[in-house]
Residue frames relative to the residue before (quaternion, step in Angstrom):
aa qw qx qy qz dx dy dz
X 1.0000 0.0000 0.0000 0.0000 0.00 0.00 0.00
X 0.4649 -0.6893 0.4875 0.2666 3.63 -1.04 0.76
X 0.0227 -0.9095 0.3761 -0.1757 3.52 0.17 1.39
X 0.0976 0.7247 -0.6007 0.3231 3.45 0.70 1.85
X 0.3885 -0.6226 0.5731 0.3647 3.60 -0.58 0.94
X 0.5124 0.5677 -0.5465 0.3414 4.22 0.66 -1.14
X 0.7935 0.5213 -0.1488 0.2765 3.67 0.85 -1.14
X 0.4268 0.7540 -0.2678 0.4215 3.09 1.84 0.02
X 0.2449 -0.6909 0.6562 0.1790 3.72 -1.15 0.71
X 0.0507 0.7833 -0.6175 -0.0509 4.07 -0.56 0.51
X 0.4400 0.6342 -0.5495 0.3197 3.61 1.07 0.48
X 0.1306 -0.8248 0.4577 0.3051 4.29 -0.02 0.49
X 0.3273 0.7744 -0.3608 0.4037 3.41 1.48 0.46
X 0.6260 0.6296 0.0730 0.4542 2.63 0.90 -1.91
X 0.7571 0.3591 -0.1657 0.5200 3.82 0.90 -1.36
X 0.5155 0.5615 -0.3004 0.5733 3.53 1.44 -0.74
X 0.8260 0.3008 -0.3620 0.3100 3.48 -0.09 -0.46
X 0.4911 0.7410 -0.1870 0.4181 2.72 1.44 -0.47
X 0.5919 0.4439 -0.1959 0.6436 3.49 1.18 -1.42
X 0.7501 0.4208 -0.2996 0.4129 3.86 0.55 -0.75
X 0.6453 0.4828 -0.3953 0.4407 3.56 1.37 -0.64
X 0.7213 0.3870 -0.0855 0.5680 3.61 1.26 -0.93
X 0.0995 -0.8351 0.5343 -0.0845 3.75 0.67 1.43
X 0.5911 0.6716 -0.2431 0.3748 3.67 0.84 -0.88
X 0.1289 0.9003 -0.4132 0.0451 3.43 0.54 0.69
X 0.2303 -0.7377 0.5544 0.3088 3.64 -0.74 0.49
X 0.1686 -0.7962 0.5742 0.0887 3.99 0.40 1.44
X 0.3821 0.7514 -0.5335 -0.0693 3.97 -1.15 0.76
X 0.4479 -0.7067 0.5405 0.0887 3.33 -1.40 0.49
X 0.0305 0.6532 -0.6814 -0.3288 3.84 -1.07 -0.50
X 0.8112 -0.3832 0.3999 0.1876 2.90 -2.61 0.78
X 0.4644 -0.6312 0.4465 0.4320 3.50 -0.88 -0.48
X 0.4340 0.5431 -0.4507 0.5600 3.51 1.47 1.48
X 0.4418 -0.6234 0.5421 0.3497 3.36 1.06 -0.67
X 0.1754 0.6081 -0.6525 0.4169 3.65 1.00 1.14
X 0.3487 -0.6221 0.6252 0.3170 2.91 -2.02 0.17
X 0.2100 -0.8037 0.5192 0.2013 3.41 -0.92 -0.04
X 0.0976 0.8846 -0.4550 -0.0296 4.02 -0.40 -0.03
X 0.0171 0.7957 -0.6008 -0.0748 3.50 -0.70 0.86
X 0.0654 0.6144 -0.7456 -0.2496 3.80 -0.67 -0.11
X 0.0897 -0.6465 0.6971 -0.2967 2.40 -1.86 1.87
X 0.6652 -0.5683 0.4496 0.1800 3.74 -0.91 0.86
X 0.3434 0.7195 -0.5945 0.1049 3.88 0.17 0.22
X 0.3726 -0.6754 0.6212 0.1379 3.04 -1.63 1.20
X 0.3925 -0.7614 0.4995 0.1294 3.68 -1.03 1.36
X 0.0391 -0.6806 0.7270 -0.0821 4.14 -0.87 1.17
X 0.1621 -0.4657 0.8505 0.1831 3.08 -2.12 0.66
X 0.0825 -0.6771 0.7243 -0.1005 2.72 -1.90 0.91
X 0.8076 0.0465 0.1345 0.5723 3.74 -0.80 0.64
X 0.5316 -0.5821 0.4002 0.4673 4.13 1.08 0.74
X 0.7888 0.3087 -0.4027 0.3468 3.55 0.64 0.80
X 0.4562 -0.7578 0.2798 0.3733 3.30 -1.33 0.64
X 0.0525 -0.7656 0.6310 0.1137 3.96 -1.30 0.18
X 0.5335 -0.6410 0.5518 -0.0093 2.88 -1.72 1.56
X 0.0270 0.7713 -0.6348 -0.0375 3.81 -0.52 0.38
X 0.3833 0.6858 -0.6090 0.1089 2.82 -1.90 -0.22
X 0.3060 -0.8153 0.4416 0.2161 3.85 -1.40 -0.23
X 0.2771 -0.7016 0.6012 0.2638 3.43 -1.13 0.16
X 0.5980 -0.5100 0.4510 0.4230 3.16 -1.77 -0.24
X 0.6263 -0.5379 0.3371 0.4526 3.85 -0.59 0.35
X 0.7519 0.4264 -0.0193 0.5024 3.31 0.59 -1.77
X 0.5395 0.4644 -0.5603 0.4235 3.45 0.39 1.31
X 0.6925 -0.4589 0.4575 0.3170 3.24 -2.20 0.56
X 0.4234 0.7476 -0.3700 0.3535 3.54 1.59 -0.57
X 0.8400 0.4393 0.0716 0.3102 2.91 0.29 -2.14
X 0.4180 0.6830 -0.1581 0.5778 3.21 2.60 -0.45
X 0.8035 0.4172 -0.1757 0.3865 3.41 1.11 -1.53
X 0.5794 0.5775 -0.3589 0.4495 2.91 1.56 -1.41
X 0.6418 0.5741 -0.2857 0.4206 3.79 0.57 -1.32
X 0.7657 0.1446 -0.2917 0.5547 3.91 0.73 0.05
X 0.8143 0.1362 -0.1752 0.5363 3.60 0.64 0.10
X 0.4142 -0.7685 0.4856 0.0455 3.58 0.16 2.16
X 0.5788 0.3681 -0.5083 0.5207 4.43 0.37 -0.61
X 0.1048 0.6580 -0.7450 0.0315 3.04 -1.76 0.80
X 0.3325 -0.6175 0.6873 0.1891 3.84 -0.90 0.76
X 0.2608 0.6679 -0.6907 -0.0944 3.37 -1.85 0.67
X 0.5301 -0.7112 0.4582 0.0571 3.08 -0.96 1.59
X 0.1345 -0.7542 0.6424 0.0184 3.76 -0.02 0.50
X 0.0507 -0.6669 0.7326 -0.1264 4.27 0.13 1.11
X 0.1210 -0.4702 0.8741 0.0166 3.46 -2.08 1.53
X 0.8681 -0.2317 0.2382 0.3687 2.79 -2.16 -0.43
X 0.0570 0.7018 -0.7052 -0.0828 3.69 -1.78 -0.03
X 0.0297 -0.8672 0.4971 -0.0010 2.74 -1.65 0.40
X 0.4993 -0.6627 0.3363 0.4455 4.07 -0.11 0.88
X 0.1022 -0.7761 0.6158 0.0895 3.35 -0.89 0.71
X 0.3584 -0.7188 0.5446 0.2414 3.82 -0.36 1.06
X 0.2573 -0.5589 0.6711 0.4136 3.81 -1.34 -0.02
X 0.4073 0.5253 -0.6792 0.3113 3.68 0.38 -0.07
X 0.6912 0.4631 -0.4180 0.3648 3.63 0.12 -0.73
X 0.5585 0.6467 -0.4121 0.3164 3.85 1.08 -0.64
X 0.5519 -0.6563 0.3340 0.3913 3.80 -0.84 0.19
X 0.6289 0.1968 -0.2923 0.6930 3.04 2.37 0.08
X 0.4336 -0.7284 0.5140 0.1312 3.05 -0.70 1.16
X 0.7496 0.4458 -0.2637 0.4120 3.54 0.51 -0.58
X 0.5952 0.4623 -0.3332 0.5665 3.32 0.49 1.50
X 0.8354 -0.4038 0.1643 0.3349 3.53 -0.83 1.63
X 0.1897 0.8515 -0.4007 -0.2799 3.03 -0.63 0.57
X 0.5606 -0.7719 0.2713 0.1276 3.82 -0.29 0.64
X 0.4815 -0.6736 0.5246 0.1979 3.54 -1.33 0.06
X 0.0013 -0.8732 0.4869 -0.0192 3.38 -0.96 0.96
X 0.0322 0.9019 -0.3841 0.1950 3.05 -0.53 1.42
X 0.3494 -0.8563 0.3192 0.2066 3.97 -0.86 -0.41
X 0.3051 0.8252 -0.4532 0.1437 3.03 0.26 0.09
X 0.3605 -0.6674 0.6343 0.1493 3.48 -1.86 0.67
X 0.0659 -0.8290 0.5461 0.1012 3.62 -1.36 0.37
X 0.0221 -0.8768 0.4790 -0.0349 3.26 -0.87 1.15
X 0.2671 -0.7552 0.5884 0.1099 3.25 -0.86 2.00
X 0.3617 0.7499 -0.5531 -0.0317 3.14 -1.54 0.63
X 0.5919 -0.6330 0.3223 0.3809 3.31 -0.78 -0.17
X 0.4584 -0.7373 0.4664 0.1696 3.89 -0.47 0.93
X 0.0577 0.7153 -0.6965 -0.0026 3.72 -0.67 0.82
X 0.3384 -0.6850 0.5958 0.2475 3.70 -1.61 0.79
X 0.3526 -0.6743 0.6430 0.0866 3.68 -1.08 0.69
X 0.6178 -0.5281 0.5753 0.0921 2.97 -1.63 1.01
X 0.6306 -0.4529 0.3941 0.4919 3.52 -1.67 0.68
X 0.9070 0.3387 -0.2155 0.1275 3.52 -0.11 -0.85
X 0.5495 0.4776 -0.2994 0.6167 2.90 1.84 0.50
X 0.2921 0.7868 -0.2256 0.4947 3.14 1.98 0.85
X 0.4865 0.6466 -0.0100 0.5874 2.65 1.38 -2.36
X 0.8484 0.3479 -0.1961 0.3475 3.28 -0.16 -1.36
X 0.4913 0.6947 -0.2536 0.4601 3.42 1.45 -1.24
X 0.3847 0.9019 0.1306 0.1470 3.51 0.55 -1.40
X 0.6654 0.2278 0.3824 0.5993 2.43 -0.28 -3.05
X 0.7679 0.4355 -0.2000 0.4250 3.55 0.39 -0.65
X 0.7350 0.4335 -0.2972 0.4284 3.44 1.21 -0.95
X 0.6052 0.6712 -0.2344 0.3581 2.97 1.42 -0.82
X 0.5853 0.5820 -0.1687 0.5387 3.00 0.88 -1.58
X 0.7118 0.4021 -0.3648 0.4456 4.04 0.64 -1.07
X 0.8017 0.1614 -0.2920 0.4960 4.07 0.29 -0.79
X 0.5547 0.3882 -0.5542 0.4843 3.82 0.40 0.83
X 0.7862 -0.4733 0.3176 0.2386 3.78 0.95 1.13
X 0.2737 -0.7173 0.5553 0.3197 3.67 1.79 -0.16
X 0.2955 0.7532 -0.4767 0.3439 3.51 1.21 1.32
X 0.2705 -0.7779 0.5190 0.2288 3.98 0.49 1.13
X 0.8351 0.4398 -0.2241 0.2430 3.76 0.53 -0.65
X 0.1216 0.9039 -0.2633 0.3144 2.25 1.83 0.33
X 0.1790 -0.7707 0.4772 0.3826 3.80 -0.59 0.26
X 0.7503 0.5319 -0.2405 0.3104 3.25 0.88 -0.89
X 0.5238 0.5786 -0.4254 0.4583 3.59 1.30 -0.08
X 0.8059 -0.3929 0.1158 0.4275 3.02 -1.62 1.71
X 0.7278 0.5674 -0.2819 0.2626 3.82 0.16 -2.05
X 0.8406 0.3004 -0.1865 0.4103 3.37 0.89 -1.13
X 0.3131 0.7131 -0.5012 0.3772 3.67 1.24 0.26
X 0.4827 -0.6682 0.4543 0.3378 2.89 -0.68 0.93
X 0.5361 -0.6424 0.4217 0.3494 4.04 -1.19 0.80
X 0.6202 0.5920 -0.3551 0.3726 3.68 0.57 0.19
X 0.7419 0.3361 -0.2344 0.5308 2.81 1.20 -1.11
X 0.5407 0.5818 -0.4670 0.3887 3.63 1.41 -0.58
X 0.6638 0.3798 -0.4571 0.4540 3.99 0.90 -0.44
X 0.7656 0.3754 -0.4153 0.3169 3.73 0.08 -0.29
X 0.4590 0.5077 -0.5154 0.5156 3.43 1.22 0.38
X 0.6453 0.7066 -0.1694 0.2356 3.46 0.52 -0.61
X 0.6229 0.4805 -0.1647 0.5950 2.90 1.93 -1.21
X 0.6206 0.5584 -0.2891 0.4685 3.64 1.30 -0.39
X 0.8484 0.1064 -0.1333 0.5011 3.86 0.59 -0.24
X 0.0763 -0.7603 0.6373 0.0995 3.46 -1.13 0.01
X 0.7304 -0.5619 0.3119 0.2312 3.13 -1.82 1.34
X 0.2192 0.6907 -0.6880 -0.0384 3.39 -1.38 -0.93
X 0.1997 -0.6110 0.7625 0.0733 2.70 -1.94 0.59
X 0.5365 -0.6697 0.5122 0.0357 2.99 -2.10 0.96
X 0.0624 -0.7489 0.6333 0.1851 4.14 0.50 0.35
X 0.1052 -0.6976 0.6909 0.1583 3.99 -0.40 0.60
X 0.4621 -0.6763 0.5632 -0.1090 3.08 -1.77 1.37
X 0.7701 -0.0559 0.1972 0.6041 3.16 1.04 -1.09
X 0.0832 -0.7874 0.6108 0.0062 3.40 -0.72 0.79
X 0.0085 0.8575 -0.5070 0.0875 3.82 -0.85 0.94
X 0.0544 0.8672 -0.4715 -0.1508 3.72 -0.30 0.66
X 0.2383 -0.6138 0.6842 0.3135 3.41 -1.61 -0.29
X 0.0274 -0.7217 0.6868 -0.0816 3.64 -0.93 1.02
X 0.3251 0.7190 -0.6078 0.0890 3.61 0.89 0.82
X 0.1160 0.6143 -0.7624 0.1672 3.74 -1.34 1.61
X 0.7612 -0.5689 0.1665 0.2628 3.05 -0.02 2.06
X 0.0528 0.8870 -0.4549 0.0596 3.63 0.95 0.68
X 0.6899 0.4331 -0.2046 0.5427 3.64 1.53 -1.03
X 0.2975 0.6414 -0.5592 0.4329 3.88 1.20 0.34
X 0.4235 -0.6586 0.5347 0.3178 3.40 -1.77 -0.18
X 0.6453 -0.3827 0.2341 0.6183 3.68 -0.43 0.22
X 0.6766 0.6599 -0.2984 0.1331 3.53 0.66 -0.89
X 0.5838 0.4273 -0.1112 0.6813 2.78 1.54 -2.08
X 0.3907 0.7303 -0.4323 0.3566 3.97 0.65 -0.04
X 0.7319 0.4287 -0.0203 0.5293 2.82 0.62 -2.09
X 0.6148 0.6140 -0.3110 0.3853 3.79 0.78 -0.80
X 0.7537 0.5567 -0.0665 0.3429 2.75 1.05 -1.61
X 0.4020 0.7228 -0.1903 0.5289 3.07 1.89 -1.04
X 0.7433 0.3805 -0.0868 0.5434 3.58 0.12 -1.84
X 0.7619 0.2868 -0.3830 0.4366 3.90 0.26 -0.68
X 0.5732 0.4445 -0.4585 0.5134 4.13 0.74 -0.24
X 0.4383 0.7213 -0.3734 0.3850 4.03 0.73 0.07
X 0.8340 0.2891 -0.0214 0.4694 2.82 1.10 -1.19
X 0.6596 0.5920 -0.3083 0.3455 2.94 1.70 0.49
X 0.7597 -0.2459 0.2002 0.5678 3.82 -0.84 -0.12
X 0.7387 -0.3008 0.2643 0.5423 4.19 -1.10 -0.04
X 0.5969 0.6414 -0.2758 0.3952 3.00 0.35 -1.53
X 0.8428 0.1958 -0.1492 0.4786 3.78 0.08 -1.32
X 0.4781 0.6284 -0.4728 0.3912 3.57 1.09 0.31
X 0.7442 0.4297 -0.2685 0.4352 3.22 0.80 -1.31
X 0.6154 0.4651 -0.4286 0.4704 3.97 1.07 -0.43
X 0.5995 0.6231 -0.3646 0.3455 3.26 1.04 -0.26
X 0.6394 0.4437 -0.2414 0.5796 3.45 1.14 -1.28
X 0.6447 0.4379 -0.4486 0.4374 4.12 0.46 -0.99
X 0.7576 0.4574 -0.3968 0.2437 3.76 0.75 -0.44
X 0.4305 0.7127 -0.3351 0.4409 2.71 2.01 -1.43
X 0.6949 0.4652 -0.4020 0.3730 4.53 0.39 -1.06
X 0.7384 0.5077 -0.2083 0.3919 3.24 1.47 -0.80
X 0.2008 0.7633 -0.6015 0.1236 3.64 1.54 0.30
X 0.7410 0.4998 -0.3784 0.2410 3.67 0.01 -1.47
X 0.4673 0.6586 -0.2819 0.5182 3.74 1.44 -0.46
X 0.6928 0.4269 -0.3955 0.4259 4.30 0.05 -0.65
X 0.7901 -0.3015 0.5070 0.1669 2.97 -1.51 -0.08
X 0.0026 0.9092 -0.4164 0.0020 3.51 -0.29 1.28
Protein backbone atom coordinates (compact mmCIF):
# COMPACT_ATOMS: atom_id res chain seq x y z
CA UNK A 1 0.00 0.00 0.00
CA UNK A 2 1.24 3.57 -0.76
CA UNK A 3 1.78 4.79 2.79
CA UNK A 4 2.69 8.63 3.25
CA UNK A 5 0.98 9.80 6.40
CA UNK A 6 0.65 13.50 4.01
CA UNK A 7 -1.76 10.95 2.22
CA UNK A 8 -3.80 9.83 4.95
CA UNK A 9 -7.60 10.61 5.73
CA UNK A 10 -8.05 10.66 9.84
CA UNK A 11 -11.55 12.12 9.65
CA UNK A 12 -13.73 8.58 10.80
CA UNK A 13 -16.73 10.37 9.44
CA UNK A 14 -15.27 10.85 6.44
CA UNK A 15 -14.00 6.90 6.16
CA UNK A 16 -17.60 5.69 6.93
CA UNK A 17 -19.10 7.42 4.26
CA UNK A 18 -16.95 6.61 2.16
CA UNK A 19 -17.02 2.72 2.84
CA UNK A 20 -20.93 3.31 2.49
CA UNK A 21 -20.63 5.46 -0.71
CA UNK A 22 -18.21 2.78 -2.27
CA UNK A 23 -19.95 -0.71 -1.13
CA UNK A 24 -18.17 -2.71 -3.93
CA UNK A 25 -15.35 -4.18 -2.38
CA UNK A 26 -12.50 -6.18 -3.77
CA UNK A 27 -12.60 -8.64 -0.30
CA UNK A 28 -9.15 -11.03 -0.23
CA UNK A 29 -7.55 -13.63 1.76
CA UNK A 30 -4.82 -16.54 1.27
CA UNK A 31 -5.45 -20.46 1.59
CA UNK A 32 -3.68 -22.46 4.05
CA UNK A 33 -0.73 -22.57 1.22
CA UNK A 34 -0.45 -19.01 1.03
CA UNK A 35 -2.52 -18.68 -2.32
CA UNK A 36 -4.16 -15.59 -2.88
CA UNK A 37 -7.68 -15.45 -3.15
CA UNK A 38 -10.09 -12.41 -4.29
CA UNK A 39 -13.69 -11.77 -4.63
CA UNK A 40 -15.21 -8.27 -5.26
CA UNK A 41 -18.35 -8.52 -3.58
CA UNK A 42 -20.95 -5.97 -2.08
CA UNK A 43 -20.61 -5.74 1.79
CA UNK A 44 -22.96 -3.79 3.79
CA UNK A 45 -21.12 -1.66 6.71
CA UNK A 46 -22.71 -1.80 10.79
CA UNK A 47 -21.28 -0.47 14.05
CA UNK A 48 -21.91 -2.61 16.67
CA UNK A 49 -20.69 -2.55 20.35
CA UNK A 50 -18.21 0.77 19.09
CA UNK A 51 -17.01 -1.48 16.42
CA UNK A 52 -17.13 -1.71 12.81
CA UNK A 53 -18.65 -5.02 10.79
CA UNK A 54 -18.76 -5.87 7.19
CA UNK A 55 -21.38 -8.37 5.84
CA UNK A 56 -22.38 -9.96 2.99
CA UNK A 57 -22.27 -13.53 0.98
CA UNK A 58 -20.60 -15.84 -1.23
CA UNK A 59 -21.48 -18.75 -3.22
CA UNK A 60 -20.88 -22.02 -1.16
CA UNK A 61 -18.92 -23.99 -3.74
CA UNK A 62 -16.00 -21.76 -4.28
CA UNK A 63 -12.09 -21.90 -3.68
CA UNK A 64 -13.05 -18.48 -2.02
CA UNK A 65 -15.16 -19.74 0.65
CA UNK A 66 -12.49 -22.89 1.12
CA UNK A 67 -9.72 -20.26 1.91
CA UNK A 68 -11.53 -17.92 3.94
CA UNK A 69 -12.76 -21.10 6.13
CA UNK A 70 -8.99 -22.14 6.87
CA UNK A 71 -7.36 -18.87 6.97
CA UNK A 72 -9.94 -16.16 8.82
CA UNK A 73 -7.51 -12.50 7.88
CA UNK A 74 -9.08 -11.14 4.95
CA UNK A 75 -8.33 -7.47 3.49
CA UNK A 76 -11.27 -5.50 1.83
CA UNK A 77 -10.32 -2.66 -0.15
CA UNK A 78 -13.19 -0.24 -0.76
CA UNK A 79 -11.48 1.74 -4.31
CA UNK A 80 -13.49 5.43 -5.30
CA UNK A 81 -12.65 7.30 -8.20
CA UNK A 82 -8.93 8.04 -9.76
CA UNK A 83 -7.41 9.69 -12.08
CA UNK A 84 -3.84 10.31 -14.13
CA UNK A 85 -2.39 13.38 -13.13
CA UNK A 86 0.38 14.68 -15.67
CA UNK A 87 3.49 16.73 -14.09
CA UNK A 88 3.09 18.73 -17.18
CA UNK A 89 0.45 20.34 -15.16
CA UNK A 90 3.11 20.82 -12.13
CA UNK A 91 4.84 24.30 -11.95
CA UNK A 92 7.86 22.00 -12.61
CA UNK A 93 7.21 19.89 -15.11
CA UNK A 94 10.20 17.83 -15.09
CA UNK A 95 9.31 15.32 -12.56
CA UNK A 96 7.03 12.06 -12.49
CA UNK A 97 3.99 12.15 -13.30
CA UNK A 98 1.36 10.23 -11.19
CA UNK A 99 -2.00 8.83 -10.19
CA UNK A 100 -4.58 9.99 -7.90
CA UNK A 101 -6.92 8.25 -6.13
CA UNK A 102 -8.89 6.83 -2.85
CA UNK A 103 -9.39 4.25 -1.32
CA UNK A 104 -9.97 2.67 2.31
CA UNK A 105 -8.73 -0.71 3.77
CA UNK A 106 -10.16 -3.05 6.04
CA UNK A 107 -8.33 -5.88 8.02
CA UNK A 108 -10.33 -8.27 9.72
CA UNK A 109 -11.18 -11.43 10.60
CA UNK A 110 -14.12 -13.41 8.69
CA UNK A 111 -16.72 -15.55 10.60
CA UNK A 112 -19.42 -17.89 8.55
CA UNK A 113 -23.13 -17.59 9.70
CA UNK A 114 -25.80 -19.89 9.83
CA UNK A 115 -29.14 -20.13 7.74
CA UNK A 116 -30.75 -17.76 9.97
CA UNK A 117 -28.54 -15.12 10.31
CA UNK A 118 -28.51 -15.59 6.54
CA UNK A 119 -32.20 -14.64 6.48
CA UNK A 120 -31.17 -11.73 8.25
CA UNK A 121 -27.97 -10.99 6.12
CA UNK A 122 -30.16 -10.87 3.00
CA UNK A 123 -33.12 -8.72 4.39
CA UNK A 124 -30.78 -6.08 5.26
CA UNK A 125 -28.66 -5.96 2.15
CA UNK A 126 -31.36 -5.87 0.09
CA UNK A 127 -33.58 -3.66 1.66
CA UNK A 128 -30.17 -1.17 1.90
CA UNK A 129 -29.40 -0.71 -2.17
CA UNK A 130 -33.18 -0.98 -3.18
CA UNK A 131 -33.27 2.40 -0.94
CA UNK A 132 -34.56 0.52 2.45
CA UNK A 133 -37.56 0.54 -0.11
CA UNK A 134 -40.09 -2.33 1.54
CA UNK A 135 -42.02 -2.46 -1.79
CA UNK A 136 -39.73 -3.20 -3.43
CA UNK A 137 -39.91 -6.45 -5.50
CA UNK A 138 -36.62 -7.61 -5.36
CA UNK A 139 -35.73 -7.31 -1.67
CA UNK A 140 -35.29 -10.63 0.19
CA UNK A 141 -39.35 -10.41 1.71
CA UNK A 142 -40.99 -10.30 -1.56
CA UNK A 143 -39.06 -12.99 -3.59
CA UNK A 144 -41.06 -15.32 -4.11
CA UNK A 145 -40.51 -18.33 -1.11
CA UNK A 146 -39.39 -20.99 -3.47
CA UNK A 147 -37.10 -19.41 -5.13
CA UNK A 148 -35.86 -17.57 -1.88
CA UNK A 149 -35.02 -21.38 -0.56
CA UNK A 150 -33.15 -22.57 -3.57
CA UNK A 151 -31.12 -19.53 -3.73
CA UNK A 152 -30.33 -20.16 -0.32
CA UNK A 153 -28.93 -23.57 -0.43
CA UNK A 154 -26.21 -22.12 -2.80
CA UNK A 155 -24.45 -19.40 -0.62
CA UNK A 156 -23.84 -18.50 2.86
CA UNK A 157 -23.43 -15.27 4.94
CA UNK A 158 -20.60 -13.87 7.01
CA UNK A 159 -19.53 -11.14 8.70
CA UNK A 160 -16.29 -9.21 8.95
CA UNK A 161 -15.05 -7.92 12.74
CA UNK A 162 -12.56 -5.13 11.18
CA UNK A 163 -9.31 -4.80 13.15
CA UNK A 164 -7.72 -2.15 11.50
CA UNK A 165 -8.75 0.33 9.16
CA UNK A 166 -6.16 2.32 6.80
CA UNK A 167 -6.52 4.80 3.96
CA UNK A 168 -4.82 6.27 0.92
CA UNK A 169 -6.40 9.70 -0.03
CA UNK A 170 -3.46 10.61 -2.29
CA UNK A 171 -4.93 14.23 -4.06
CA UNK A 172 -1.60 15.71 -4.58
CA UNK A 173 -1.10 17.06 -1.05
CA UNK A 174 2.93 17.43 -1.61
CA UNK A 175 2.30 19.78 -4.88
CA UNK A 176 2.63 23.54 -4.20
CA UNK A 177 -0.37 25.71 -3.99
CA UNK A 178 0.34 26.32 -7.57
CA UNK A 179 0.52 23.00 -9.40
CA UNK A 180 -2.39 22.38 -6.69
CA UNK A 181 -4.50 24.85 -8.14
CA UNK A 182 -3.52 23.70 -11.79
CA UNK A 183 -4.22 20.49 -11.12
CA UNK A 184 -7.60 21.22 -9.66
CA UNK A 185 -8.70 23.15 -13.02
CA UNK A 186 -7.07 20.47 -15.44
CA UNK A 187 -9.00 17.19 -13.66
CA UNK A 188 -12.27 19.59 -14.25
CA UNK A 189 -12.16 19.03 -17.45
CA UNK A 190 -11.95 15.61 -17.35
CA UNK A 191 -14.19 12.41 -17.69
CA UNK A 192 -16.36 11.57 -14.03
CA UNK A 193 -13.69 10.06 -12.58
CA UNK A 194 -11.38 13.33 -12.77
CA UNK A 195 -14.22 15.58 -11.82
CA UNK A 196 -14.84 14.11 -8.63
CA UNK A 197 -10.83 14.13 -7.64
CA UNK A 198 -11.05 17.39 -8.70
CA UNK A 199 -13.92 18.72 -6.49
CA UNK A 200 -12.66 16.25 -3.25
CA UNK A 201 -9.39 18.23 -3.73
CA UNK A 202 -10.69 21.50 -4.75
CA UNK A 203 -12.64 21.17 -0.52
CA UNK A 204 -9.21 20.47 0.50
CA UNK A 205 -7.43 23.72 -0.91
CA UNK A 206 -6.79 25.11 2.74
CA UNK A 207 -4.65 21.77 3.49
CA UNK A 208 -1.58 22.05 0.42
CA UNK A 209 1.34 23.65 0.63
CA UNK A 210 1.78 27.37 0.42
Amino acid sequence: MYDLPYHKEHDAEVIKQFILQHPFALLTGCDRNGMPVASQIPLLMEERGGRMWLSGHLMKGTDHREAFESNPNVLAVFIGEHSYVSASWYSDPHLPSTWNYMSVYAKGVISFLGDAQLIDVLRKTSLHFENNDPQSPTVFDNLPEGFREKMMELIVAFEIEVTDLDTVFKLSQDRDAESYRNIIERLSLQDDNGRVISAEMKKRTGGINQ
